[in-house]
N, CA, C and O atoms as a Maestro MAE file, in Angstrom:
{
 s_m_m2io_version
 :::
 2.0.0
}

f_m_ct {
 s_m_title
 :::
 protein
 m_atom[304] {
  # First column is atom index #
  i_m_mmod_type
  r_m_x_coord
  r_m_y_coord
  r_m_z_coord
  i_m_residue_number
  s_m_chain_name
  s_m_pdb_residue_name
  s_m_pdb_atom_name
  i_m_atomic_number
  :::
  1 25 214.790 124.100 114.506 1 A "UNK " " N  " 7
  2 3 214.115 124.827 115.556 1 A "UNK " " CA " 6
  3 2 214.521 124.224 116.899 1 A "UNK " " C  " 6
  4 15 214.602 123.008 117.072 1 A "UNK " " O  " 8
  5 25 214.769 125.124 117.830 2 A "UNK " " N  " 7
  6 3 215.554 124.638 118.869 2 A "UNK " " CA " 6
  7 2 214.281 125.046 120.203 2 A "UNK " " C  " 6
  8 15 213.817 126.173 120.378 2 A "UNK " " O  " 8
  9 25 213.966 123.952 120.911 3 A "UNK " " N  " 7
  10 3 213.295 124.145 122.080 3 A "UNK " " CA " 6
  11 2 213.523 124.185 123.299 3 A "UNK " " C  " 6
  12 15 214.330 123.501 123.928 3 A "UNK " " O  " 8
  13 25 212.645 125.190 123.772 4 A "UNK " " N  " 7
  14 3 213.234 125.466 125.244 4 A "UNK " " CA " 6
  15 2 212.093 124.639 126.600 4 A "UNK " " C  " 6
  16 15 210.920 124.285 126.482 4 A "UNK " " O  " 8
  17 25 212.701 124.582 127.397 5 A "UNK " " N  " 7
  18 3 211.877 123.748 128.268 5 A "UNK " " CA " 6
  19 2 210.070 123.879 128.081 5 A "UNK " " C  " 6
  20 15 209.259 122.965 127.934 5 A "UNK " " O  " 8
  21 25 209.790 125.682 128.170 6 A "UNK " " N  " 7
  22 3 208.790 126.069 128.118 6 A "UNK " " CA " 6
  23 2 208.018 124.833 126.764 6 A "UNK " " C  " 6
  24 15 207.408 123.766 126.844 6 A "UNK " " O  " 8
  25 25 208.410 125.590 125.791 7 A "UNK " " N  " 7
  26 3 208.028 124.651 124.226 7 A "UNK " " CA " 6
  27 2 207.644 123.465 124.612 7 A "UNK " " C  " 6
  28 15 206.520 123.132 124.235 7 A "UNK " " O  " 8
  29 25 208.567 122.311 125.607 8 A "UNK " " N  " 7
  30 3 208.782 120.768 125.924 8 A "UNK " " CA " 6
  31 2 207.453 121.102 126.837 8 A "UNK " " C  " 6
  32 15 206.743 120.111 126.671 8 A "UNK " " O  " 8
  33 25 206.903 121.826 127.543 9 A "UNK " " N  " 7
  34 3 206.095 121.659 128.986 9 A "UNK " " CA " 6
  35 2 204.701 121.630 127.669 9 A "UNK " " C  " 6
  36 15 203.988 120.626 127.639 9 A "UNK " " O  " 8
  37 25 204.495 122.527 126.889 10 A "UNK " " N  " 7
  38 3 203.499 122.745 126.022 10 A "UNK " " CA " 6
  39 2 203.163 121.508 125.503 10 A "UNK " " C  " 6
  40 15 202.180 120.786 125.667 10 A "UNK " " O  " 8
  41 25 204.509 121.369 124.624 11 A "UNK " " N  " 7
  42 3 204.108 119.801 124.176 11 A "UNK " " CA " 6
  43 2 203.575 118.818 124.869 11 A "UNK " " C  " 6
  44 15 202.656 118.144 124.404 11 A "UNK " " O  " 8
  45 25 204.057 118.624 126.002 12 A "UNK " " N  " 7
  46 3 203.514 117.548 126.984 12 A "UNK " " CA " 6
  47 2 201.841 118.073 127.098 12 A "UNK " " C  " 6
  48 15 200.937 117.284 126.826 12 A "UNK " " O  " 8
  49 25 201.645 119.076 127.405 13 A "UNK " " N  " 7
  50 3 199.979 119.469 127.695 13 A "UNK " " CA " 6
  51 2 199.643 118.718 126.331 13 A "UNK " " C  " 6
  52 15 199.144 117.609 126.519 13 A "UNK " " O  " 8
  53 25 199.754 118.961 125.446 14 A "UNK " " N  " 7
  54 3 198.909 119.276 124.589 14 A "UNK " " CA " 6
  55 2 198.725 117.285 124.250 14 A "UNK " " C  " 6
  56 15 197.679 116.651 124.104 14 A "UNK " " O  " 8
  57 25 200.088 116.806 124.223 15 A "UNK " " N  " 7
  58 3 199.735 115.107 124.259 15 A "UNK " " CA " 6
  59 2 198.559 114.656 125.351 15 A "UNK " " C  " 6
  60 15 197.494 114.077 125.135 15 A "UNK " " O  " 8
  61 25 199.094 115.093 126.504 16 A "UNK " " N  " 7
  62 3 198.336 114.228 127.293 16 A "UNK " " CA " 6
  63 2 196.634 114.541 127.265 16 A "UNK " " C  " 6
  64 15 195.700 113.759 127.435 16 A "UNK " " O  " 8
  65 25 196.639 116.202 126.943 17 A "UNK " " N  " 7
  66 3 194.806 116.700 126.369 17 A "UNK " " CA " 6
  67 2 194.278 115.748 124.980 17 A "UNK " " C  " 6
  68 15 193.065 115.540 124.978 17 A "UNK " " O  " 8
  69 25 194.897 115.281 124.057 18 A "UNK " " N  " 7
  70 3 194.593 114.660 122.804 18 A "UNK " " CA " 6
  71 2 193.990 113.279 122.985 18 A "UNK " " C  " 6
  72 15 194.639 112.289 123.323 18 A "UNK " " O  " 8
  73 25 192.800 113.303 122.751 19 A "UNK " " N  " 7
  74 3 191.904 112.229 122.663 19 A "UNK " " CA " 6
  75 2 192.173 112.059 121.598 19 A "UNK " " C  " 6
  76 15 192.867 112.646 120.768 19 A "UNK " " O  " 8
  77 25 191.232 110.678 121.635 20 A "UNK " " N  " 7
  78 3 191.395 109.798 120.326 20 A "UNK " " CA " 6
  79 2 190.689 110.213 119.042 20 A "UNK " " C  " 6
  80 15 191.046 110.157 117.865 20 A "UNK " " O  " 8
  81 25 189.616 110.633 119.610 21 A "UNK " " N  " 7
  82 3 188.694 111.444 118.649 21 A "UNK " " CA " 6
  83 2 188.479 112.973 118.770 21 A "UNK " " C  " 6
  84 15 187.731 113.436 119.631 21 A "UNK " " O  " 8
  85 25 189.086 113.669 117.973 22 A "UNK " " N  " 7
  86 3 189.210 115.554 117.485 22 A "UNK " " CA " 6
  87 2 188.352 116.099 116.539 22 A "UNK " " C  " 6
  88 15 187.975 115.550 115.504 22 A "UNK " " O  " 8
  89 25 188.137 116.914 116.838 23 A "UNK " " N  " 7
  90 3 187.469 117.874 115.633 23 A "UNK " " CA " 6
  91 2 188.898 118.458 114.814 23 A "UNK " " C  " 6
  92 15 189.948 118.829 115.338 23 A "UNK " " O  " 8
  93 25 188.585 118.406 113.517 24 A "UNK " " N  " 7
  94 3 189.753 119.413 113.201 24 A "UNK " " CA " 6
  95 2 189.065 120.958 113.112 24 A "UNK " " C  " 6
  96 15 187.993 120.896 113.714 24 A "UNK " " O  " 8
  97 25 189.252 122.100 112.669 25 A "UNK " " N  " 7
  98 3 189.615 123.321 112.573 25 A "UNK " " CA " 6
  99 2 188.034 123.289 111.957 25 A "UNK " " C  " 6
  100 15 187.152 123.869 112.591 25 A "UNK " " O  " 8
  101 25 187.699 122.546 110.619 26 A "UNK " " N  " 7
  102 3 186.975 122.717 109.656 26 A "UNK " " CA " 6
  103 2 185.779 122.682 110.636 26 A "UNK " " C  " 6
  104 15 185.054 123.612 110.989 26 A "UNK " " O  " 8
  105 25 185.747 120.906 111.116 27 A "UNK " " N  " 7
  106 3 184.298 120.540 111.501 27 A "UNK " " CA " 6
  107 2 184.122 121.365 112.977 27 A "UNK " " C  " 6
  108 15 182.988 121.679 113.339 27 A "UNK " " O  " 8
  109 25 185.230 121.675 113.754 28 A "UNK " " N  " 7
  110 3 184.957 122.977 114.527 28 A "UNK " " CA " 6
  111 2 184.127 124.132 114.255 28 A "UNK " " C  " 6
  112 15 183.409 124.630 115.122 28 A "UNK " " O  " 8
  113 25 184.203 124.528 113.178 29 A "UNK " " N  " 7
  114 3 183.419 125.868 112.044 29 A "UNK " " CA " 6
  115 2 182.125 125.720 112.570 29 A "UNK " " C  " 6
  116 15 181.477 126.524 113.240 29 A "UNK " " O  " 8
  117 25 181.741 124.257 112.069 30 A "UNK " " N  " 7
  118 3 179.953 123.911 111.816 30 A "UNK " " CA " 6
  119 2 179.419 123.726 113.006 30 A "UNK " " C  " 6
  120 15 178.212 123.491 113.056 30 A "UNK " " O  " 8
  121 25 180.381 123.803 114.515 31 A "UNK " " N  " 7
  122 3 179.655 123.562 115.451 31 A "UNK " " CA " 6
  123 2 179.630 124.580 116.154 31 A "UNK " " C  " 6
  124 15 178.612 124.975 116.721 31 A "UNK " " O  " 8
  125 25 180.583 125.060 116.203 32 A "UNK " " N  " 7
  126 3 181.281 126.328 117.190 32 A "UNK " " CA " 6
  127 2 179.495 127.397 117.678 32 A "UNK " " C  " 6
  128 15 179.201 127.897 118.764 32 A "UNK " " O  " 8
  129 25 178.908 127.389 116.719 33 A "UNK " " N  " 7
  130 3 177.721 128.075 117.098 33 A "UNK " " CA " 6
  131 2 177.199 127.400 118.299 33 A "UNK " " C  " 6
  132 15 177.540 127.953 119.345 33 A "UNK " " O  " 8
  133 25 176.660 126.632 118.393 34 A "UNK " " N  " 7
  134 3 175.744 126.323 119.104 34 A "UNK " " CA " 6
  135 2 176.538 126.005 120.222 34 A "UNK " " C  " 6
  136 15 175.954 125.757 121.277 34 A "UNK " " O  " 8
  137 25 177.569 125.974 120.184 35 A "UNK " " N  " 7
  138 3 178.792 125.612 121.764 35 A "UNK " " CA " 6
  139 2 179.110 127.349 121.993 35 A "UNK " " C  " 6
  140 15 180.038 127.695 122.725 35 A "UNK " " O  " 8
  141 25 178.492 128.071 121.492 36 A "UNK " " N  " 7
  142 3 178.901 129.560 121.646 36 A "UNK " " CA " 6
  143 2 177.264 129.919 122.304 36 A "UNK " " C  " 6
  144 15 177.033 130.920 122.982 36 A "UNK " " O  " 8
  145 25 176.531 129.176 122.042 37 A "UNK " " N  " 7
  146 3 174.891 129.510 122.679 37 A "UNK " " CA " 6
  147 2 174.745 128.910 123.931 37 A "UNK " " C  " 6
  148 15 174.136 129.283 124.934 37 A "UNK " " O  " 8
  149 25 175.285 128.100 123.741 38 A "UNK " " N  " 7
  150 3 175.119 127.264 125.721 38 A "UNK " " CA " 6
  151 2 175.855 127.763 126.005 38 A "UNK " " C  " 6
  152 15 175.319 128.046 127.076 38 A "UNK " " O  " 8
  153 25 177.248 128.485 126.103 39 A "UNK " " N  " 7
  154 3 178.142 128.885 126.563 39 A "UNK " " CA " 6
  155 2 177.459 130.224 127.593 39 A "UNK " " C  " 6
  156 15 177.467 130.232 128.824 39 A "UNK " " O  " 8
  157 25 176.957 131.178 126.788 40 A "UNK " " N  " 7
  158 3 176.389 132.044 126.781 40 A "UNK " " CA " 6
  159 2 175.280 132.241 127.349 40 A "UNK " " C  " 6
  160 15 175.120 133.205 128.098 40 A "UNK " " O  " 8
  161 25 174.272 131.313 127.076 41 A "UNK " " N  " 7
  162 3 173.449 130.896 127.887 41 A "UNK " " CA " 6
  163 2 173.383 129.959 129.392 41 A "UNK " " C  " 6
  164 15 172.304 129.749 129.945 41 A "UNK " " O  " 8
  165 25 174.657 129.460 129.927 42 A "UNK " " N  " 7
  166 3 175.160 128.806 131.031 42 A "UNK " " CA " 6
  167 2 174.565 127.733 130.716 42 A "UNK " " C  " 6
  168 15 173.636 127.595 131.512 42 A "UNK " " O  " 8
  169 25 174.592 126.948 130.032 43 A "UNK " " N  " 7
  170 3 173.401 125.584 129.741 43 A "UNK " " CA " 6
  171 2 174.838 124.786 129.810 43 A "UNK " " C  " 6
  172 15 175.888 125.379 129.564 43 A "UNK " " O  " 8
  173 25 174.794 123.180 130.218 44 A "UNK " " N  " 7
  174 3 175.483 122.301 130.255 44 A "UNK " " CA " 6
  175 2 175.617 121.509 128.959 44 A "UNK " " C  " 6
  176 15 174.654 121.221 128.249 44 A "UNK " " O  " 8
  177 25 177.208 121.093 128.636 45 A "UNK " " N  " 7
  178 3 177.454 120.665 127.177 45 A "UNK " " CA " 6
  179 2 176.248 119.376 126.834 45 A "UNK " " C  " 6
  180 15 175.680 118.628 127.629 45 A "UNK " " O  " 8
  181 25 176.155 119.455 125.593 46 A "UNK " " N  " 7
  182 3 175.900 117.225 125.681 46 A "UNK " " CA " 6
  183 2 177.234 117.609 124.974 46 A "UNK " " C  " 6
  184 15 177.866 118.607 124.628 46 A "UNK " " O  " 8
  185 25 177.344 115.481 124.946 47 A "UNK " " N  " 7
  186 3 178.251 115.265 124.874 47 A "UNK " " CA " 6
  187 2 178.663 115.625 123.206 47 A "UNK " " C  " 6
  188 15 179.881 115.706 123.049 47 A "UNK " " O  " 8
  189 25 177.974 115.813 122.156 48 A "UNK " " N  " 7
  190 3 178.329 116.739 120.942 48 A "UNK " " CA " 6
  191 2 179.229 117.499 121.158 48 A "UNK " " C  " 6
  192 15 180.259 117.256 120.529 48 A "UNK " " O  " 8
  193 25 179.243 118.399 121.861 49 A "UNK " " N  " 7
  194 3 179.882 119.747 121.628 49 A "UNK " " CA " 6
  195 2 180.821 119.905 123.043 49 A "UNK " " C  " 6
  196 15 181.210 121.001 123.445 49 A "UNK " " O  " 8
  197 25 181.137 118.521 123.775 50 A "UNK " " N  " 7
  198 3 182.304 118.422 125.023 50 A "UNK " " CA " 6
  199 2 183.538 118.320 123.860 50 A "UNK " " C  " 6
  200 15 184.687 118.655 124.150 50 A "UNK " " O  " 8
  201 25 183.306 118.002 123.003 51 A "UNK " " N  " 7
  202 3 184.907 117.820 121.986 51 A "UNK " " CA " 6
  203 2 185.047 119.780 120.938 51 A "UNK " " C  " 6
  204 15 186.091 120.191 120.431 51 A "UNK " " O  " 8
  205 25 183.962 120.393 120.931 52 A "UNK " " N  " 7
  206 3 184.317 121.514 120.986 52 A "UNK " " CA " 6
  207 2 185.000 122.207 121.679 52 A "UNK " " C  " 6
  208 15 186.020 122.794 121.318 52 A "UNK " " O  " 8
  209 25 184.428 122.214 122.932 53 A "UNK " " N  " 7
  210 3 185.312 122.511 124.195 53 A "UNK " " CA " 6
  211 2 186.982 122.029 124.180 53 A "UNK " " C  " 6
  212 15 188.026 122.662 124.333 53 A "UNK " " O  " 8
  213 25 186.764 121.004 123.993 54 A "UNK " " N  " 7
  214 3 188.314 120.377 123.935 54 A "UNK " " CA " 6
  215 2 189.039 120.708 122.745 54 A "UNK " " C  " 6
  216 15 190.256 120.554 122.855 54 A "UNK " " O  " 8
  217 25 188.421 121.323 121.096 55 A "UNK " " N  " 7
  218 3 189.402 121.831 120.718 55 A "UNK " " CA " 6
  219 2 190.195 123.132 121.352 55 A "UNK " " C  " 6
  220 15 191.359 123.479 121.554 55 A "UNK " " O  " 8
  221 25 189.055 123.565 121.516 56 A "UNK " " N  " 7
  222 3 189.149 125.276 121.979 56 A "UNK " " CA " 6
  223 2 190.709 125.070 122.926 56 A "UNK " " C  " 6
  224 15 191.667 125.738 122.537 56 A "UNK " " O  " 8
  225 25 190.848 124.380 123.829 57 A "UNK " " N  " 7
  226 3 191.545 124.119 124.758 57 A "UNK " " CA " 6
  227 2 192.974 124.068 123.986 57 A "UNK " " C  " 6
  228 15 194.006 124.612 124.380 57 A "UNK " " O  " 8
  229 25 192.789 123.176 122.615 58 A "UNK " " N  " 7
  230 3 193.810 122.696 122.608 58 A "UNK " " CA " 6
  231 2 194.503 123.705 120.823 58 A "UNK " " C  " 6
  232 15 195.562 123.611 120.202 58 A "UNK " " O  " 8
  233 25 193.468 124.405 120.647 59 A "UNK " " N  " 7
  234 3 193.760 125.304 119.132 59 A "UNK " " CA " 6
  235 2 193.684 125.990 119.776 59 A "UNK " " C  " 6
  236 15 192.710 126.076 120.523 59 A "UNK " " O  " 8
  237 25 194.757 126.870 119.793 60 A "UNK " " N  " 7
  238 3 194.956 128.655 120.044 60 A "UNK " " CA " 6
  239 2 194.651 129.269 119.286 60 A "UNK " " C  " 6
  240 15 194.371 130.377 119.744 60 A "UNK " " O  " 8
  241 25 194.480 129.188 117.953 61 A "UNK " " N  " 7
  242 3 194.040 129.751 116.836 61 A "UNK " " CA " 6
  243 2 192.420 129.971 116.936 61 A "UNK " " C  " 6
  244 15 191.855 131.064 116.888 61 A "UNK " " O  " 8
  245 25 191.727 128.541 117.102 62 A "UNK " " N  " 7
  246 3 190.209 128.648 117.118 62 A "UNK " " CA " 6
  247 2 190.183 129.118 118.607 62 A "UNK " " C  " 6
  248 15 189.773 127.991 118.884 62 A "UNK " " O  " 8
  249 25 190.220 129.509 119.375 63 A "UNK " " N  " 7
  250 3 190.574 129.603 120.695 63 A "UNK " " CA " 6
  251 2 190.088 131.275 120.418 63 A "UNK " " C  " 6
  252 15 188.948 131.738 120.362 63 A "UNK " " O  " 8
  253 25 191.352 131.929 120.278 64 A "UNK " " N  " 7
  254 3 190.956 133.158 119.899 64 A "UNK " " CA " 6
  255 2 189.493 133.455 118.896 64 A "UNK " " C  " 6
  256 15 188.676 134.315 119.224 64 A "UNK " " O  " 8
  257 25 189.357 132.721 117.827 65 A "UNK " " N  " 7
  258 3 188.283 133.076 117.167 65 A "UNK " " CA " 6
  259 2 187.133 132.894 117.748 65 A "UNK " " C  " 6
  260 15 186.173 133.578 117.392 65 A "UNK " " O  " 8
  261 25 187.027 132.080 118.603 66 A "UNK " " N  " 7
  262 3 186.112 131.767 119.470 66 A "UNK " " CA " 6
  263 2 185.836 133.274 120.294 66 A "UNK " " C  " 6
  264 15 185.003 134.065 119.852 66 A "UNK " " O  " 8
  265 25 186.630 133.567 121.530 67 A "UNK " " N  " 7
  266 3 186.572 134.739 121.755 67 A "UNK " " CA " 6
  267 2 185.965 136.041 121.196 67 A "UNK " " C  " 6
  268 15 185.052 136.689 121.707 67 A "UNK " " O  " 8
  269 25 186.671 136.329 119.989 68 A "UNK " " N  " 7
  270 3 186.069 137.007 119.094 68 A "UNK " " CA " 6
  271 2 184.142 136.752 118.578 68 A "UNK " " C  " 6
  272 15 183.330 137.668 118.450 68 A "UNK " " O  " 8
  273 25 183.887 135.358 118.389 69 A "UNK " " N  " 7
  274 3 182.516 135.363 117.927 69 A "UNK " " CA " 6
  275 2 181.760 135.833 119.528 69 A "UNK " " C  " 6
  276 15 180.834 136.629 119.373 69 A "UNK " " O  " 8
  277 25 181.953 135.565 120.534 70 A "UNK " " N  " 7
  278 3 181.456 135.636 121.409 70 A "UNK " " CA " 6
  279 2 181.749 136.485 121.624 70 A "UNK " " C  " 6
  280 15 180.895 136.305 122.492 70 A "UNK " " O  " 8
  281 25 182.311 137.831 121.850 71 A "UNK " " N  " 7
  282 3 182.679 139.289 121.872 71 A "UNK " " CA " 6
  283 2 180.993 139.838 120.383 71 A "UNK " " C  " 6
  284 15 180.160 140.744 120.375 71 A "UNK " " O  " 8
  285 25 181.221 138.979 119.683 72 A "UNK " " N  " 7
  286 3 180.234 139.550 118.373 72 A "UNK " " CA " 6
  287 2 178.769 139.982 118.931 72 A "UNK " " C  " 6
  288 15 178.116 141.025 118.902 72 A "UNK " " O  " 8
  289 25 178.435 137.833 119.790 73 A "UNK " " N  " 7
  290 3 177.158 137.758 120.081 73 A "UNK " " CA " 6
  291 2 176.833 138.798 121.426 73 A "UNK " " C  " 6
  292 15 175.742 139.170 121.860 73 A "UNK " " O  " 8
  293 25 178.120 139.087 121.866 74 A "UNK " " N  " 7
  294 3 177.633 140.163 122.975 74 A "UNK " " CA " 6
  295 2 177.065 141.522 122.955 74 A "UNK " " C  " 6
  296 15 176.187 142.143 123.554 74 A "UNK " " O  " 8
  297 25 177.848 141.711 122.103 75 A "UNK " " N  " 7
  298 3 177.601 142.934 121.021 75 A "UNK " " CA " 6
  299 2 176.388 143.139 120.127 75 A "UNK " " C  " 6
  300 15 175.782 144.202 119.987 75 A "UNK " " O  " 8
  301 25 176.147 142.106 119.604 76 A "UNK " " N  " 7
  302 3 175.206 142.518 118.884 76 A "UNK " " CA " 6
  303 2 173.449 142.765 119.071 76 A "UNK " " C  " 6
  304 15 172.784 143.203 118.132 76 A "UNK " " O  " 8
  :::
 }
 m_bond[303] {
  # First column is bond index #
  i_m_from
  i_m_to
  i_m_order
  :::
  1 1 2 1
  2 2 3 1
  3 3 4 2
  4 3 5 1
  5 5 6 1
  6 6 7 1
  7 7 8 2
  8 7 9 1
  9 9 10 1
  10 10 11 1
  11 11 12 2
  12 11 13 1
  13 13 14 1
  14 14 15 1
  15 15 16 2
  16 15 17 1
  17 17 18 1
  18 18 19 1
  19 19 20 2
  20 19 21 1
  21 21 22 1
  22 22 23 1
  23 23 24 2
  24 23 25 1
  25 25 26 1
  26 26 27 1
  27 27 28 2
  28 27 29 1
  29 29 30 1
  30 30 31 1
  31 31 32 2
  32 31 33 1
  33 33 34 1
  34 34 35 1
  35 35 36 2
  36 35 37 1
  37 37 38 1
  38 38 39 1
  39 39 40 2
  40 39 41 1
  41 41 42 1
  42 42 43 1
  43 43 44 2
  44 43 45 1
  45 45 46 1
  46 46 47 1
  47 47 48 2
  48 47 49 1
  49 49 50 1
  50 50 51 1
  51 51 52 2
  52 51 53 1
  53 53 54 1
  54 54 55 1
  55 55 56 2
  56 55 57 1
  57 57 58 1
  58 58 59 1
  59 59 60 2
  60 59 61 1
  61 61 62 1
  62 62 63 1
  63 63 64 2
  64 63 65 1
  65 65 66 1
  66 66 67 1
  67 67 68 2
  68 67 69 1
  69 69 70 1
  70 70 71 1
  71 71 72 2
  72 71 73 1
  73 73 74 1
  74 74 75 1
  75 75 76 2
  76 75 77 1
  77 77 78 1
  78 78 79 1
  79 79 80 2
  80 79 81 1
  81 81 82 1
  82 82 83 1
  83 83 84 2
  84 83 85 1
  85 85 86 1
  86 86 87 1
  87 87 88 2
  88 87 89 1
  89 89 90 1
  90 90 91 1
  91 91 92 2
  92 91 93 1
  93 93 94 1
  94 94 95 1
  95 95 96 2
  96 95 97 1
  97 97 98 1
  98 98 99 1
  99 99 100 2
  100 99 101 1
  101 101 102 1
  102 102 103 1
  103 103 104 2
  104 103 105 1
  105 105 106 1
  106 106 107 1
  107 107 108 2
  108 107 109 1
  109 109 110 1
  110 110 111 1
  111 111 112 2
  112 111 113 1
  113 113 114 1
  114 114 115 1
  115 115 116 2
  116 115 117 1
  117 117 118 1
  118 118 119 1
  119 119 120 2
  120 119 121 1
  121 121 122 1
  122 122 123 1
  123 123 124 2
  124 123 125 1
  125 125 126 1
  126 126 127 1
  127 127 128 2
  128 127 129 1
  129 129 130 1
  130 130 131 1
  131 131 132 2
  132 131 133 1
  133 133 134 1
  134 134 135 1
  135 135 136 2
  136 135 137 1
  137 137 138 1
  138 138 139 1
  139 139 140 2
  140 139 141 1
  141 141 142 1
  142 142 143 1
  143 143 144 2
  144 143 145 1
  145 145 146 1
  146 146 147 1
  147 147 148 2
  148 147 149 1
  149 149 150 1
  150 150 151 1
  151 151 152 2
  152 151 153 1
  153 153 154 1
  154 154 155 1
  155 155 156 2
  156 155 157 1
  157 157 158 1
  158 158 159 1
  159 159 160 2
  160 159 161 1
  161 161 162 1
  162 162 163 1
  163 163 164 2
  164 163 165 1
  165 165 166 1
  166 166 167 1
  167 167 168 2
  168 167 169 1
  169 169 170 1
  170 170 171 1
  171 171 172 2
  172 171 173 1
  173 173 174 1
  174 174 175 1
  175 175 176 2
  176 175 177 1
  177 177 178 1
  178 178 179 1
  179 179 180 2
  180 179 181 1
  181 181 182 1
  182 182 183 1
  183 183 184 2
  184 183 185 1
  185 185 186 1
  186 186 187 1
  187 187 188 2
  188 187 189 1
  189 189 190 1
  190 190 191 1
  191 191 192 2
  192 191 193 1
  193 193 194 1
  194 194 195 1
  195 195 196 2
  196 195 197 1
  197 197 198 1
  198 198 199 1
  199 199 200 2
  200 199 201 1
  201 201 202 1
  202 202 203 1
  203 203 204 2
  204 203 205 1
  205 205 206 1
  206 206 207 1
  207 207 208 2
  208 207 209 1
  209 209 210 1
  210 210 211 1
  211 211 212 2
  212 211 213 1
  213 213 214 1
  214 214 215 1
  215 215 216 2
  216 215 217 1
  217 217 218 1
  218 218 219 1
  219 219 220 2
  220 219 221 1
  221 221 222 1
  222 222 223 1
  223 223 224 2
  224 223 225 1
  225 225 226 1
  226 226 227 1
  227 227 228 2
  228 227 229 1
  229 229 230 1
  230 230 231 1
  231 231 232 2
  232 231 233 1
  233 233 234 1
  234 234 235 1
  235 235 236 2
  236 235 237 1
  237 237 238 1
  238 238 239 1
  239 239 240 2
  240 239 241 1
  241 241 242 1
  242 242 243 1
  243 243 244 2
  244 243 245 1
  245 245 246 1
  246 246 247 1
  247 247 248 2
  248 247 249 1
  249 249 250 1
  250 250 251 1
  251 251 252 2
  252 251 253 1
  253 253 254 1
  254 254 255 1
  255 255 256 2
  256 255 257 1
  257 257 258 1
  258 258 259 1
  259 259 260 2
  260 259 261 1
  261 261 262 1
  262 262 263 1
  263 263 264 2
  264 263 265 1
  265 265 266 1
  266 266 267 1
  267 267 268 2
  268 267 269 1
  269 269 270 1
  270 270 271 1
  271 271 272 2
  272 271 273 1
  273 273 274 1
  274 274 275 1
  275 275 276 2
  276 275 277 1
  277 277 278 1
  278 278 279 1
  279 279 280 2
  280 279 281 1
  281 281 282 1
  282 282 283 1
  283 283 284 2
  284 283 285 1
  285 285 286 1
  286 286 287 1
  287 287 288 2
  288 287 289 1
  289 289 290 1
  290 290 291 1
  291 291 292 2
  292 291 293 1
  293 293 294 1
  294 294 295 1
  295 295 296 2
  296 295 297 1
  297 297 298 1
  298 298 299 1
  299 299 300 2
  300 299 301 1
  301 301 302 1
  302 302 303 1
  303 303 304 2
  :::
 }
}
């Protein structure tokens, strides 16, 4: 796989965003609610759910799904 500057600029974001301590994908799942209720509700993180935030940032995948649940709770 051959990279282009763009790819190299990404990579760099995404090192220098990576703390020491991550949620992966999974334990993202079990929280994502309640970081989708303050969100929603304008309420300020604790510090629990500031590393939600920071996956979101850094998974494009949960990123979008995120979107989507919050498109749900708007909706529903």
């Amino acid at each position: 796989m051959k990279l282009d500057a763009e790819k190299y600029r990404h990579l760099a974001r995404m090192l220098i965003h990576t703390r020491p301590v991550e949620l992966s994908c999974e334990e993202w799942v079990g929280r994502v609610g309640a970081y989708a209720e303050r969100v929603l509700a304008d309420l300020p993180l604790c510090s629990e759910l500031e590393c939600v935030r920071q996956h979101i940032d850094l998974c494009p995948e949960c990123a979008e799904e995120f979107q989507a649940i919050l498109e749900a709770i708007r909706e529903g």
